[in-house]
Structures are given as C-alpha cells and as structure tokens.
C-alpha positions as CSV (number, residue, x, y, z in Angstrom):
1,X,87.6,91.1,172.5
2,X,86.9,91.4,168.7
3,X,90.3,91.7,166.9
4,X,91.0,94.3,163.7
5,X,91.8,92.2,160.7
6,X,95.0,92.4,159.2
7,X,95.5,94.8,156.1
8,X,95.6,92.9,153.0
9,X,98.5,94.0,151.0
10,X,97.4,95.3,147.7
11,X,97.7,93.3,144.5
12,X,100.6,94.2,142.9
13,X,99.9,95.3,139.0
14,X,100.2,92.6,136.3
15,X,103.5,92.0,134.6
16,X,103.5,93.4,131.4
17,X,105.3,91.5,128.5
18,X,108.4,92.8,127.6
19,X,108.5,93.7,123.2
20,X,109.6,92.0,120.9
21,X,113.8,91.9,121.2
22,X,115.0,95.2,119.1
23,X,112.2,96.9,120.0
24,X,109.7,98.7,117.3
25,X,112.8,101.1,115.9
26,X,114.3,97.8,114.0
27,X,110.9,97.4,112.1
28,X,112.0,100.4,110.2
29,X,113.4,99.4,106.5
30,X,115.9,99.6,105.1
31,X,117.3,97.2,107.5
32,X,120.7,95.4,106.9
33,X,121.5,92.0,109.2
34,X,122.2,88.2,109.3
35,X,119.2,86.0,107.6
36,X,119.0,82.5,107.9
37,X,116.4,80.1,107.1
38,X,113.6,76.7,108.1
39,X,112.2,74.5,106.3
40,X,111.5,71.0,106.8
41,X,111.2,70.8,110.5
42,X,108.9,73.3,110.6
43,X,106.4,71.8,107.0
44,X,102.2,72.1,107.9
45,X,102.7,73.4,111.3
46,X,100.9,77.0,112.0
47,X,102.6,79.9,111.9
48,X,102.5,82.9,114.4
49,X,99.9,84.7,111.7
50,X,97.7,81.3,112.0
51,X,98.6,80.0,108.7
52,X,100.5,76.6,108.4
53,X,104.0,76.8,107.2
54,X,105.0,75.7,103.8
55,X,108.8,75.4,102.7
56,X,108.3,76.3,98.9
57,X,106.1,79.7,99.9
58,X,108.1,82.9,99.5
59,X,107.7,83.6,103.3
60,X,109.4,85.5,106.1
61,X,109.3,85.0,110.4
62,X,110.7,88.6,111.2
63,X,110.6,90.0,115.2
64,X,108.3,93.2,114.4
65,X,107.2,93.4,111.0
66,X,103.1,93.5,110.5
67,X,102.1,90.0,109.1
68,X,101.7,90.3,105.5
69,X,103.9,92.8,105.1
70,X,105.8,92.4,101.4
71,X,109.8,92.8,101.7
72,X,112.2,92.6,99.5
73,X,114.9,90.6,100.5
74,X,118.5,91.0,99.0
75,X,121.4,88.8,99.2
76,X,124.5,91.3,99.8
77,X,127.3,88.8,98.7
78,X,125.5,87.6,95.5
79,X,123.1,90.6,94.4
80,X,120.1,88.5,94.5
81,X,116.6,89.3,95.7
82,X,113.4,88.1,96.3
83,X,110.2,89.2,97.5
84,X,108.9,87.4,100.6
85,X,105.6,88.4,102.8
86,X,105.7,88.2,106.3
87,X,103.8,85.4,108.2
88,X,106.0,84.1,111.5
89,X,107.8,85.8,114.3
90,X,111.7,85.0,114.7
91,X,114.3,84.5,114.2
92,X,114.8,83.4,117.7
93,X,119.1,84.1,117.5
94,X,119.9,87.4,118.6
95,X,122.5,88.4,116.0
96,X,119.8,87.6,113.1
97,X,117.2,89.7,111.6
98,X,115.0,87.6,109.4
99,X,114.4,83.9,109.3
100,X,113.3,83.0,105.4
101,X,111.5,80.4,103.8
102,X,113.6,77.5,102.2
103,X,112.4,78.3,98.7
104,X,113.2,81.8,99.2
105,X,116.8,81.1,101.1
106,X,117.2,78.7,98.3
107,X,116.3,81.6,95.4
108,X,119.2,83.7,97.5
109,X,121.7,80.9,96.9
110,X,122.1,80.7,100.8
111,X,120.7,76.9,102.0
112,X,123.9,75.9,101.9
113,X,125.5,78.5,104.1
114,X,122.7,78.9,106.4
115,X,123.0,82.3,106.8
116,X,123.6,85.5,104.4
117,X,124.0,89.1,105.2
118,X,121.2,90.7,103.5
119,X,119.1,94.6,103.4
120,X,115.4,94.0,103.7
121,X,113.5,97.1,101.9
122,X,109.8,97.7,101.8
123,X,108.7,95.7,98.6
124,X,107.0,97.6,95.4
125,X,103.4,97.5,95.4
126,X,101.4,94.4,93.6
C-alpha cells in the first residue's frame, strides 16, 4: 500500500533587516545630539560608502544620512562649526548622533573630550 507523502511545511518568508537604529525620522536636520569622533584606528580602511578612511578629511559616519551629504556641524559649548560630508555609517553608541573625522573633531575643539553636544544642519550649497 502506497503511502501519501507528508505535507511539506511552507517556507517561512525571509527575515527582513531591521533600519537603521532611530529610524528614517532622525535623518531630518536640524538635529541636536552627542558627537564623538575616530581616527587612527580606523586610517586607510574602507568606509561604509567604499572609500578608505582618512583622519585629516572633513568626514562624517552618521546612522541615516545619504552618503555625501554636506552637514554643517556645530559645537554647542564653543560656537564652532565645520562642514563635514558624509561617508560611513555609526556611531555605533546609542546616545550619539554623529561620529566625526579627527580633523574635523579636532576643528570643534573636542579630541580631547571625546564627545561634544552639537546641531547638525543641512550645509550651504558649494
């Protein structure tokens, strides 16, 4: 006697990724948070845009932001700024909103601090 074959169980559906932490609403600007900064660990090693990092490039790693996006970063205890393109994804601490260059956390007068709060705006054109 010829048995029926057991039902295969359907596959269940793929797991989507989950987005970026702070979802697409935090990649509106103005946006005010914790920055902090890398550098020398991180010298010549590709970035999540492809390019290789370099420590005295005006860059940004930022959780949402389009790559090459141009924000203007501002130091809220000292008044400075700097303008700073994104090319990385980060900062990987939750309570931080920006990961900068060393030149430009250097330019905000924060390396030795580690961390500033700072606004980021949508930089000015060319």
């Amino acid at each position: 006697m010829l048995q029926r074959p057991a039902e295969i169980p359907p596959t269940p559906p793929a797991v989507q990724p989950k987005p970026p932490q702070g979802g697409p609403e935090q990649a509106k600007l103005p946006q005010t948070g914790e920055a902090s900064w890398y550098g020398p660990e991180h010298q010549g090693k590709p970035t999540a845009s492809g390019q290789l990092f370099d420590q005295a490039r005006f860059t940004a790693a930022h959780r949402t932001l389009p790559f090459g996006t141009k924000v203007k970063v501002t130091n809220l205890d000292n008044g400075k700024s700097v303008e700073v393109e994104i090319n990385d994804r980060g900062p990987y601490a939750e309570n931080r909103i920006i990961d900068l260059s060393q030149a430009a956390a250097k330019a905000l007068n924060m390396t030795e601090t580690g961390t500033a709060k700072v606004r980021l705006e949508l930089a000015s054109g060319p």
